[in-house]
Z-matrix of the N, CA and C atoms (Angstrom, degrees):
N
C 1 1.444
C 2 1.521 1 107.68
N 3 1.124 2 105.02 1 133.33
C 4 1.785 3 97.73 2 -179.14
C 5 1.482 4 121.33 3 -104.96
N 6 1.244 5 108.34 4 159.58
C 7 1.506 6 95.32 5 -159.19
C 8 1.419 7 138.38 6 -68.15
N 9 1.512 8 106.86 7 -22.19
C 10 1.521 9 94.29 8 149.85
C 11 1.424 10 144.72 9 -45.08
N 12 1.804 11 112.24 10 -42.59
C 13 1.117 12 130.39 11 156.61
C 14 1.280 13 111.34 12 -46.37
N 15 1.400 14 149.90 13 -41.30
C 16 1.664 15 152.15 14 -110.17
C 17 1.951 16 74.32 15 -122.45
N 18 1.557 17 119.51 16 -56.10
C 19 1.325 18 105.90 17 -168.06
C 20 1.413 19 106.87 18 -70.08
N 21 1.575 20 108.92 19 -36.82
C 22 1.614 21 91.35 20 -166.30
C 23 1.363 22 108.09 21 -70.19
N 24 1.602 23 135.60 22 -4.50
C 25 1.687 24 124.56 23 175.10
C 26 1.623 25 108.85 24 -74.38
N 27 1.778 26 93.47 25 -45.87
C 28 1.606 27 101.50 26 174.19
C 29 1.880 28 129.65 27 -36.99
N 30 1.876 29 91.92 28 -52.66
C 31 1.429 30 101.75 29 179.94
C 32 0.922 31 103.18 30 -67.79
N 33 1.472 32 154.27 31 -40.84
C 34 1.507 33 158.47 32 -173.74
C 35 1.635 34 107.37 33 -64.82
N 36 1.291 35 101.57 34 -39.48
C 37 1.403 36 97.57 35 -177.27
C 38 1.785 37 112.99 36 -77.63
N 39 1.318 38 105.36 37 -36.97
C 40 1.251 39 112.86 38 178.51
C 41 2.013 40 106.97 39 -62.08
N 42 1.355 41 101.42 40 -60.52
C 43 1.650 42 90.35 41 168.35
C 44 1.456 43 125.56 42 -45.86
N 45 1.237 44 118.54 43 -44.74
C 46 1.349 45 111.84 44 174.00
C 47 1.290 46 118.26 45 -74.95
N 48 1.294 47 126.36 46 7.08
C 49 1.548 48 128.04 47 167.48
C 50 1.326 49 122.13 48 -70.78
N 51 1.968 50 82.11 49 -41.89
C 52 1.736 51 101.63 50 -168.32
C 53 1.508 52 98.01 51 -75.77
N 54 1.465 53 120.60 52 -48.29
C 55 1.298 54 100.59 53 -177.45
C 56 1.202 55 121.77 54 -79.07
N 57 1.111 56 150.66 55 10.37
C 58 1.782 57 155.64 56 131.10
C 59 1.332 58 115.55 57 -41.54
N 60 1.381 59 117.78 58 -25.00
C 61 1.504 60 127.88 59 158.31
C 62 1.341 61 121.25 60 -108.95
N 63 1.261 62 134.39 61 -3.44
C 64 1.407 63 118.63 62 164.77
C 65 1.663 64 108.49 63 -86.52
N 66 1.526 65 106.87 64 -53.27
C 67 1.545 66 108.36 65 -179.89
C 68 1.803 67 119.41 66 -4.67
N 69 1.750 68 90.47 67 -80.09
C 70 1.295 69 122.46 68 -168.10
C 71 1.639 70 95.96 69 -34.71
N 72 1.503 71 105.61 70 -60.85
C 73 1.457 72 115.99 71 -157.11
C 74 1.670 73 99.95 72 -77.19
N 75 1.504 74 133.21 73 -30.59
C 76 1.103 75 116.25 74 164.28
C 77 1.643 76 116.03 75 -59.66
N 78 0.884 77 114.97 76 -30.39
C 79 1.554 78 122.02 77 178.07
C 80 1.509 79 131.68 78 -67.52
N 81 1.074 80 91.62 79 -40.46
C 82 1.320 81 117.64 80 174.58
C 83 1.801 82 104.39 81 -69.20
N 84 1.277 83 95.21 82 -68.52
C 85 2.224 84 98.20 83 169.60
C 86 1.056 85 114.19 84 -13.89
N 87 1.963 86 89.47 85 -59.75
C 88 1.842 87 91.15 86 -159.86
C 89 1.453 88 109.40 87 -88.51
N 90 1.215 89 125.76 88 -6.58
C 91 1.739 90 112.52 89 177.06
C 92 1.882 91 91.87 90 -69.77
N 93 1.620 92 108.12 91 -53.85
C 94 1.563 93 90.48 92 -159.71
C 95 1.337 94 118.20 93 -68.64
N 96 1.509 95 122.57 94 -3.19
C 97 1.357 96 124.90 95 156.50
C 98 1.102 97 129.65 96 -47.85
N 99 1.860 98 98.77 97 -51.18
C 100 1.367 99 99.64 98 -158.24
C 101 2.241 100 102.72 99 -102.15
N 102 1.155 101 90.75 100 10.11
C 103 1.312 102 104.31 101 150.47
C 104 1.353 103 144.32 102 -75.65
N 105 1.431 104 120.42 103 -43.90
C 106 1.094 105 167.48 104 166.42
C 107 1.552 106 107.46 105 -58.61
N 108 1.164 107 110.25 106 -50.62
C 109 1.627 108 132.21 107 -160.49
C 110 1.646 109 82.47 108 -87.70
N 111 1.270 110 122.93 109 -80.95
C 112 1.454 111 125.03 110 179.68
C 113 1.735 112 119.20 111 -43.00
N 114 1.426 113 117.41 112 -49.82
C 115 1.294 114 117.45 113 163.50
C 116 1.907 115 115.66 114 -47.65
N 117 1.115 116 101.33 115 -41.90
C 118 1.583 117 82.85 116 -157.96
C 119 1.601 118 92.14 117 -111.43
N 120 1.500 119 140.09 118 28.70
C 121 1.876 120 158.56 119 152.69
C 122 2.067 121 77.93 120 -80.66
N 123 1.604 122 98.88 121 -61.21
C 124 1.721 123 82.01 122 -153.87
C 125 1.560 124 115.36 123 -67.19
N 126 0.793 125 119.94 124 -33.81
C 127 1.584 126 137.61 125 177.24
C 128 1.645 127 113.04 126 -46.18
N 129 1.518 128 92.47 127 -54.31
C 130 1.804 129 102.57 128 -174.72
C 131 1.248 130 105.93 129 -71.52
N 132 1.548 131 131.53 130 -20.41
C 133 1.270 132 140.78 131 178.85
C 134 1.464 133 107.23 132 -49.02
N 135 1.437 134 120.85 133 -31.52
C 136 1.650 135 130.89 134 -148.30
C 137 1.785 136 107.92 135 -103.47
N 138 1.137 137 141.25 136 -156.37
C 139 1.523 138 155.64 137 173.53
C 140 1.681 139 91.27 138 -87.25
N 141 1.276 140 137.27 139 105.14
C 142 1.205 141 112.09 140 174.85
C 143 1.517 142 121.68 141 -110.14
N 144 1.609 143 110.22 142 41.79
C 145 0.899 144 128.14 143 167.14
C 146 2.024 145 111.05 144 -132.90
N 147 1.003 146 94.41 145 41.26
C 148 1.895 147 94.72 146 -168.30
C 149 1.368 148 99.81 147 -83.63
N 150 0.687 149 158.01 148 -31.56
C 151 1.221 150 149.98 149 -163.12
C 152 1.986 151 113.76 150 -79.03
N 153 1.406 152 106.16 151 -45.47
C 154 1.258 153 122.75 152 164.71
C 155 1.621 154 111.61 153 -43.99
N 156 1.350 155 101.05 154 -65.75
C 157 1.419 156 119.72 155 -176.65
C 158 1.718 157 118.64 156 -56.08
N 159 1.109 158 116.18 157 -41.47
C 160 1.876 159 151.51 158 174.33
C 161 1.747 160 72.57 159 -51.28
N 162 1.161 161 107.96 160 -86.84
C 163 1.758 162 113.35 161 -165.47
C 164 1.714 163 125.05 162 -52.28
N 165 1.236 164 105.03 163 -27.65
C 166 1.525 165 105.09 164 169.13
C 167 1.515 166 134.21 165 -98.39
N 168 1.821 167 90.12 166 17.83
C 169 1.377 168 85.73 167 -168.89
C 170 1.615 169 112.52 168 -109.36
N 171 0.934 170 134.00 169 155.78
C 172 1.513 171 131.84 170 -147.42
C 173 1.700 172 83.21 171 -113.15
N 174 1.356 173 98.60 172 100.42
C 175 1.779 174 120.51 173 171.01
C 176 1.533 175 115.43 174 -75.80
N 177 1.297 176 117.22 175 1.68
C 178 1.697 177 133.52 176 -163.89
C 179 1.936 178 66.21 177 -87.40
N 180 1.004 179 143.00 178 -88.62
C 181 1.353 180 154.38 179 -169.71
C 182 1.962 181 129.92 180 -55.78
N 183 1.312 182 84.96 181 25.90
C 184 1.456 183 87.00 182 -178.65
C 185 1.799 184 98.02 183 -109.00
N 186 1.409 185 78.63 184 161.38
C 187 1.767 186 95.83 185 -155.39
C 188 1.717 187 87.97 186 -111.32
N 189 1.726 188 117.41 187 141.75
C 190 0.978 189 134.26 188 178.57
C 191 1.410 190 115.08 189 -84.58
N 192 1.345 191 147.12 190 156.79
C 193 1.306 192 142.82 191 -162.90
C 194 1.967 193 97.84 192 -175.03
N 195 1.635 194 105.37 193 110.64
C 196 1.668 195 96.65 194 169.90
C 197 1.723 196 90.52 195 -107.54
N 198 1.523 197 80.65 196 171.64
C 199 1.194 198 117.50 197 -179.45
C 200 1.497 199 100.18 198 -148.84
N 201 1.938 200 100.10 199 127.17
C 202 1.773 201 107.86 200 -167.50
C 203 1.331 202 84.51 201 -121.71
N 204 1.332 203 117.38 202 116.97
C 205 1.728 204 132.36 203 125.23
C 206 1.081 205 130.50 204 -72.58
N 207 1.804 206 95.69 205 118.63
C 208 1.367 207 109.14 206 -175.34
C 209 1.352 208 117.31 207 -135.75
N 210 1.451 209 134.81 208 -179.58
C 211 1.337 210 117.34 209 -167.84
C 212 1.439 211 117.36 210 -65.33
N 213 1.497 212 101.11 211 109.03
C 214 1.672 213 142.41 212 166.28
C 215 1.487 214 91.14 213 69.83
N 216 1.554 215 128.81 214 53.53
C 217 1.707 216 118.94 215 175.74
C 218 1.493 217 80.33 216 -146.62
N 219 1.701 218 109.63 217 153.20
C 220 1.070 219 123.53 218 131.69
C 221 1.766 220 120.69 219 -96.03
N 222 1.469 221 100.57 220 137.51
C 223 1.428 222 102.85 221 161.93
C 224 1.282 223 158.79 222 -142.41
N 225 1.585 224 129.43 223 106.15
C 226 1.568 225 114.51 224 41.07
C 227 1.222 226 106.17 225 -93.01
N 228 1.206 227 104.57 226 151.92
C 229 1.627 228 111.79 227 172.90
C 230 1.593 229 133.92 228 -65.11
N 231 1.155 230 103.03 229 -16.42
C 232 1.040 231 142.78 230 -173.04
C 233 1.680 232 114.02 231 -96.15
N 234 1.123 233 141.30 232 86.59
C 235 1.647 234 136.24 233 176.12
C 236 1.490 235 109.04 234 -110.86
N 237 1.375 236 115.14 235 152.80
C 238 1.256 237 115.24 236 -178.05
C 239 2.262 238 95.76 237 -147.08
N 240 1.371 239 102.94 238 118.32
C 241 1.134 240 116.94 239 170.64
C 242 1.626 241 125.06 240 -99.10
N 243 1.191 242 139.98 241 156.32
C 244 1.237 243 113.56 242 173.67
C 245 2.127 244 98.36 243 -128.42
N 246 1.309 245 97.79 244 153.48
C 247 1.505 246 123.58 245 -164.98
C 248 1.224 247 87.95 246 -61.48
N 249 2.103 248 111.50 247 132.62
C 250 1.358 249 116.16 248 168.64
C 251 2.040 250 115.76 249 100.41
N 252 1.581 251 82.66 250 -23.22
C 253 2.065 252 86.43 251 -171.93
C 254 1.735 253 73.82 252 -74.20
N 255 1.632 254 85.80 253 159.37
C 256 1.538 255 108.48 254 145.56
C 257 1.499 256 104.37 255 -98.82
N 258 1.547 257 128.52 256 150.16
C 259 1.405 258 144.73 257 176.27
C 260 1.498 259 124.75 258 -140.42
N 261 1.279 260 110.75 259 126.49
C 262 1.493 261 114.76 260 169.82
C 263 1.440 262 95.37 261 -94.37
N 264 1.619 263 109.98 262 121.93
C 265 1.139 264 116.43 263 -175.55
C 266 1.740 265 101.28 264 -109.79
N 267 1.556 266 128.23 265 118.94
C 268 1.126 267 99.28 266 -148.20
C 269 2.090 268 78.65 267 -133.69
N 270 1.586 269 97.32 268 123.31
C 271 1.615 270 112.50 269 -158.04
C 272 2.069 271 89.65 270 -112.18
N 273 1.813 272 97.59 271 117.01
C 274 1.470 273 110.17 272 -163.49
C 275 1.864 274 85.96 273 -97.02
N 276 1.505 275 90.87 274 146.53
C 277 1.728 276 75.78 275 152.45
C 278 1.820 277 111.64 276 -132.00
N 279 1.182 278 107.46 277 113.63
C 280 1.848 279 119.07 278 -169.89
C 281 1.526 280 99.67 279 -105.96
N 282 1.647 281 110.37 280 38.03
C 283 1.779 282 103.47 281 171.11
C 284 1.208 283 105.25 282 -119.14
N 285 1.352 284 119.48 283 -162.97
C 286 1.103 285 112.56 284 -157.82
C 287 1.771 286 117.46 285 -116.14
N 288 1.761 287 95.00 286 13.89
C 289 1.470 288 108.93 287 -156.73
C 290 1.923 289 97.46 288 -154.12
N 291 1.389 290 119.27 289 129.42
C 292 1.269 291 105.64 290 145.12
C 293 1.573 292 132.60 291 9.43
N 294 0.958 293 123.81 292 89.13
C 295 1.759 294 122.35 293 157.80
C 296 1.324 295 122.11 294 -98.34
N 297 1.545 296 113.83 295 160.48
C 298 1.886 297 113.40 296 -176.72
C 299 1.696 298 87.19 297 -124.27
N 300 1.061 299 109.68 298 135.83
C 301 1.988 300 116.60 299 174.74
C 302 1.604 301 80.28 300 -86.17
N 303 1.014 302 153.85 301 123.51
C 304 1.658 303 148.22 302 163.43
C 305 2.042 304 97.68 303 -136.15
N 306 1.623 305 85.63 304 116.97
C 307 1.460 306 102.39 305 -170.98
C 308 1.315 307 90.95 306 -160.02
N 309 1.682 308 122.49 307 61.85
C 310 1.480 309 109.38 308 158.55
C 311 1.275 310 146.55 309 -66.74
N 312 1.274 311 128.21 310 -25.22
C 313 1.814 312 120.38 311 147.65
C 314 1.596 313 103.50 312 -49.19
N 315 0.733 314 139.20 313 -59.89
C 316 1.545 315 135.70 314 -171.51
C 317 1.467 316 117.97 315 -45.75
N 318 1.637 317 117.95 316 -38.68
C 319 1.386 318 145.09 317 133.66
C 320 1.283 319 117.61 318 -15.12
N 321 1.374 320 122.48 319 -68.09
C 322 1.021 321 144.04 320 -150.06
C 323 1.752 322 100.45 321 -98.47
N 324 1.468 323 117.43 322 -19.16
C 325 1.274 324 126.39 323 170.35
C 326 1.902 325 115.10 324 -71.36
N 327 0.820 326 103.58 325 -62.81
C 328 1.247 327 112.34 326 -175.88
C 329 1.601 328 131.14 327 -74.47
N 330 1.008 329 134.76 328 165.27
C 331 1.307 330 136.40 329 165.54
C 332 1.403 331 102.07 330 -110.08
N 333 1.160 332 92.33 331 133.46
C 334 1.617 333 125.62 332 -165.20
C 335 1.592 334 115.54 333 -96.29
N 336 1.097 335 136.38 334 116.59
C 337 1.440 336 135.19 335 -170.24
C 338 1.803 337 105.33 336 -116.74
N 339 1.402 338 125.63 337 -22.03
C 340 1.247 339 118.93 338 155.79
C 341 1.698 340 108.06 339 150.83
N 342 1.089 341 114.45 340 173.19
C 343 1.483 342 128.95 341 -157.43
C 344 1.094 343 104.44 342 -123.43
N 345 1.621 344 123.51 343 112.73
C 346 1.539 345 128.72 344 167.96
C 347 1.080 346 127.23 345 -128.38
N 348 1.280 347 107.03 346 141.04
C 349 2.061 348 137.14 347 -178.31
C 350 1.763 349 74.73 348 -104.26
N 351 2.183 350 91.43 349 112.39
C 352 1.135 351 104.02 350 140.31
C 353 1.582 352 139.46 351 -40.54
N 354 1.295 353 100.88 352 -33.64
C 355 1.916 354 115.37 353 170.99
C 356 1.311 355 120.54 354 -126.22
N 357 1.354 356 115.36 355 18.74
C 358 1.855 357 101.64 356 177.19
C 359 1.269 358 93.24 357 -128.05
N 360 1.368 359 144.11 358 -19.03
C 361 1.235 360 147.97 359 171.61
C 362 1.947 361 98.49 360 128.55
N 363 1.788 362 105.70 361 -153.72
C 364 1.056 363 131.04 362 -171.44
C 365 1.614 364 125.15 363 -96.80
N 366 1.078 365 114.09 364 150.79
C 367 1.641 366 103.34 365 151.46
C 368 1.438 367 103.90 366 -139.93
N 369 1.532 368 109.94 367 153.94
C 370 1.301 369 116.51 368 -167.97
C 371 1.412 370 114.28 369 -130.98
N 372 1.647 371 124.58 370 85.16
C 373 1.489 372 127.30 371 -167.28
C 374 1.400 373 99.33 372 -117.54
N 375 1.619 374 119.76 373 -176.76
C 376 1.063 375 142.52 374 174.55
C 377 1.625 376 94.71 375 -67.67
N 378 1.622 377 105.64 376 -88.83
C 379 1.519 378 121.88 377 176.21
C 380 1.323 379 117.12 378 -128.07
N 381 1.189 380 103.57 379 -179.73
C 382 1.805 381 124.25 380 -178.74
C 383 1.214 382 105.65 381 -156.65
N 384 1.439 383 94.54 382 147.99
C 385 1.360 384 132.85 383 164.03
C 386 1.545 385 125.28 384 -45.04
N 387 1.156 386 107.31 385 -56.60
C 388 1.109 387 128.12 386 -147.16
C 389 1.614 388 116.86 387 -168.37
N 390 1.163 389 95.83 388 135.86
C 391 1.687 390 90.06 389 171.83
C 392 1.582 391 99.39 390 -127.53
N 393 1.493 392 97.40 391 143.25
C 394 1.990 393 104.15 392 157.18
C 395 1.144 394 119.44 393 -112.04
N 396 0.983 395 122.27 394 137.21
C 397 1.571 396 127.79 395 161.54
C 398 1.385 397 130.70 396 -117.15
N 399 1.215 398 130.41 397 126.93
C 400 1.344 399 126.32 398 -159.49
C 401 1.559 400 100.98 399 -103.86
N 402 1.837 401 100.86 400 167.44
C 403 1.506 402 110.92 401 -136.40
C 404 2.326 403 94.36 402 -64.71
N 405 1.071 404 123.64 403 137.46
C 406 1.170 405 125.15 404 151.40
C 407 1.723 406 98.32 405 97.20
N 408 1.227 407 91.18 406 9.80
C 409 1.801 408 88.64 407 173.66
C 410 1.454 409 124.29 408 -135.46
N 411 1.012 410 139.83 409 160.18
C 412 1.656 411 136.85 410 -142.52
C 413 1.874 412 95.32 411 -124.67
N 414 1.191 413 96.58 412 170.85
C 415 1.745 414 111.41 413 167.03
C 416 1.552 415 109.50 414 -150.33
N 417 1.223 416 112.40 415 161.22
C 418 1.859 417 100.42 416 -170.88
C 419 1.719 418 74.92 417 -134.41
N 420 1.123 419 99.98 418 150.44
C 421 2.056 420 128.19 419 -165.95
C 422 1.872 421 73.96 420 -134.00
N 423 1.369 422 111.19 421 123.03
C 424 1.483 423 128.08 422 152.46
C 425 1.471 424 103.50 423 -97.38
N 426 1.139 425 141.41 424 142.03
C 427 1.330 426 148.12 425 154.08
C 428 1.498 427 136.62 426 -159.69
N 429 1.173 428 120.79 427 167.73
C 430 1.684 429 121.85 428 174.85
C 431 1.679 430 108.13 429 -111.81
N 432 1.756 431 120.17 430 116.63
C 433 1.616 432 104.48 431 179.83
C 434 1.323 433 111.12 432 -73.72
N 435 1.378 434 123.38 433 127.10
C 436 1.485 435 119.87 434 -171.13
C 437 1.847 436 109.29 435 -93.68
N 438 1.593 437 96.73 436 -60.40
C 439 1.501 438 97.88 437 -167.54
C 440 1.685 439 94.74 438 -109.92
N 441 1.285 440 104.95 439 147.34
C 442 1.219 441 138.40 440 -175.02
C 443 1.692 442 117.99 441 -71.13
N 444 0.770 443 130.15 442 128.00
C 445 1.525 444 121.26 443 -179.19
C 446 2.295 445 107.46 444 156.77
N 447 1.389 446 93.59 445 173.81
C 448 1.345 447 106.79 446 -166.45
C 449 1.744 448 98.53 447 -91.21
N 450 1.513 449 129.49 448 129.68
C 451 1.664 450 118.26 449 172.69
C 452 1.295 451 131.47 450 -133.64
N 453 1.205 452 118.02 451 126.11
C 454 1.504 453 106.65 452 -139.92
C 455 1.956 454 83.50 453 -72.95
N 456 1.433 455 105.92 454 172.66
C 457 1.369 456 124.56 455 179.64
C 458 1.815 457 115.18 456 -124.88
N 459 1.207 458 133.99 457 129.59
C 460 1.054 459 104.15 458 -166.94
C 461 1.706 460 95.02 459 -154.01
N 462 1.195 461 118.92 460 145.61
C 463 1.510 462 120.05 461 169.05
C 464 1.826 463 99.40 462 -90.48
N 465 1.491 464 110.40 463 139.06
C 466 1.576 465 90.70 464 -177.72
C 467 1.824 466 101.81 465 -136.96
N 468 1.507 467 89.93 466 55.02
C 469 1.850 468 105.64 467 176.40
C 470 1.502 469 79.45 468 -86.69
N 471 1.447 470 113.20 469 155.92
C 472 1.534 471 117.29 470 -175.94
C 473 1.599 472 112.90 471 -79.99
N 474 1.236 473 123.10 472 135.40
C 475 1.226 474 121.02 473 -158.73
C 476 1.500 475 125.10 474 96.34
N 477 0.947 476 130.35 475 -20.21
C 478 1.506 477 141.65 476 -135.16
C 479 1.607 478 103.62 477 -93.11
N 480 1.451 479 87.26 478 -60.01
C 481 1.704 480 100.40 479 -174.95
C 482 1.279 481 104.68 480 -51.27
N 483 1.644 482 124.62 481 -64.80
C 484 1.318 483 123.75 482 -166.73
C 485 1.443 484 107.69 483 -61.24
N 486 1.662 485 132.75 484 -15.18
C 487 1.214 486 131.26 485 177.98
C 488 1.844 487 92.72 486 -69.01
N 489 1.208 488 138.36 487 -5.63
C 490 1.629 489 130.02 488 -164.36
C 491 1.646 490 100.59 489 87.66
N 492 1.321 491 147.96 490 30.50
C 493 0.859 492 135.86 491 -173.94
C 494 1.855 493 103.64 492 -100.32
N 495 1.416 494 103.48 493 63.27
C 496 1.577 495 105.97 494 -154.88
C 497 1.445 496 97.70 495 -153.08
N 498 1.488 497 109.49 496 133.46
C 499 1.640 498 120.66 497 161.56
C 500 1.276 499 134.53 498 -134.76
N 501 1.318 500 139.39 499 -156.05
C 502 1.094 501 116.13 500 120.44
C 503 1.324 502 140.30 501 -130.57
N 504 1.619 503 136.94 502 -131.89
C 505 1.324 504 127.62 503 -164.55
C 506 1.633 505 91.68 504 -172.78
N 507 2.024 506 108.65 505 121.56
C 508 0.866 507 108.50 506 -160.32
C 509 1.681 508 98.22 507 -131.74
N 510 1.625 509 115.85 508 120.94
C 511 1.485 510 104.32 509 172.05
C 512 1.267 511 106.15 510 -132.08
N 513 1.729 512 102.42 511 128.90
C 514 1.210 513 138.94 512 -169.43
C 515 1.334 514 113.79 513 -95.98
């Protein structure tokens, strides 16, 4: 091999060294960026003080509010909360099929104190998406309405919405 040849394998080899080690680490940057970036966009989206609020709020005084799902209706469709109540928001389902309560700005409104099955127990998160409830059984939504605004309400089994299975959710 002659020596011009001998450097140009060398330099080739040497570049491809370097990039066998930058790749990884460019790659790596940008996932935890865009992790990071997405983790804390979704987070700020929410009450980001709920938990504080969940704890100072005097639950001796929270006001009850149902909401009946029924085939392809919410009812009333129409809710109106006001900023500061605590609420047991308590979502029936009297249809004849699976429903989802799916009202994520509304989610994202409130501070959330936890989610209960009269008979299967609790869950205790920040927020949700979405809730389901299956046919002939209830869920209770504890919460505080924080921010103010109009939210759409929507069942999002396919078909559903355009059946009218849609409202909204209003905190004043």
């Amino acid at each position: 091999m002659s020596n011009r040849k001998a450097r140009r394998v060398f330099y080739f080899q040497k570049r491809e060294d370097a990039m066998k080690r930058i790749i990884p680490a460019i790659i790596l940057t940008l996932m935890a960026l865009a992790l990071s970036g997405c983790g804390h966009h979704h987070h700020a989206m929410y009450v980001r003080d709920s938990a504080d609020r969940v704890k100072a709020a005097d639950w001796s005084k929270m006001e009850t509010v149902t909401v009946t799902m029924t085939d392809y209706a919410f009812n009333p469709a129409s809710v109106v909360f006001r900023q500061g109540v605590p609420y047991k928001l308590v979502i029936e389902n009297k249809g004849s099929e699976k429903y989802y309560f799916t009202a994520e700005n509304f989610f994202r409104a409130i501070a959330t104190r936890k989610l209960q099955s009269n008979t299967d127990g609790e869950v205790k998160a920040p927020y949700f998406s979405a809730i389901e409830v299956y046919p002939g059984r209830s869920l209770d939504l504890y919460f505080i309405a924080v921010k103010s605004g109009t939210y759409p309400l929507i069942c999002t089994v396919e078909g559903h919405e355009a059946m009218g299975m849609k409202g909204e959710i209003r905190i004043e």
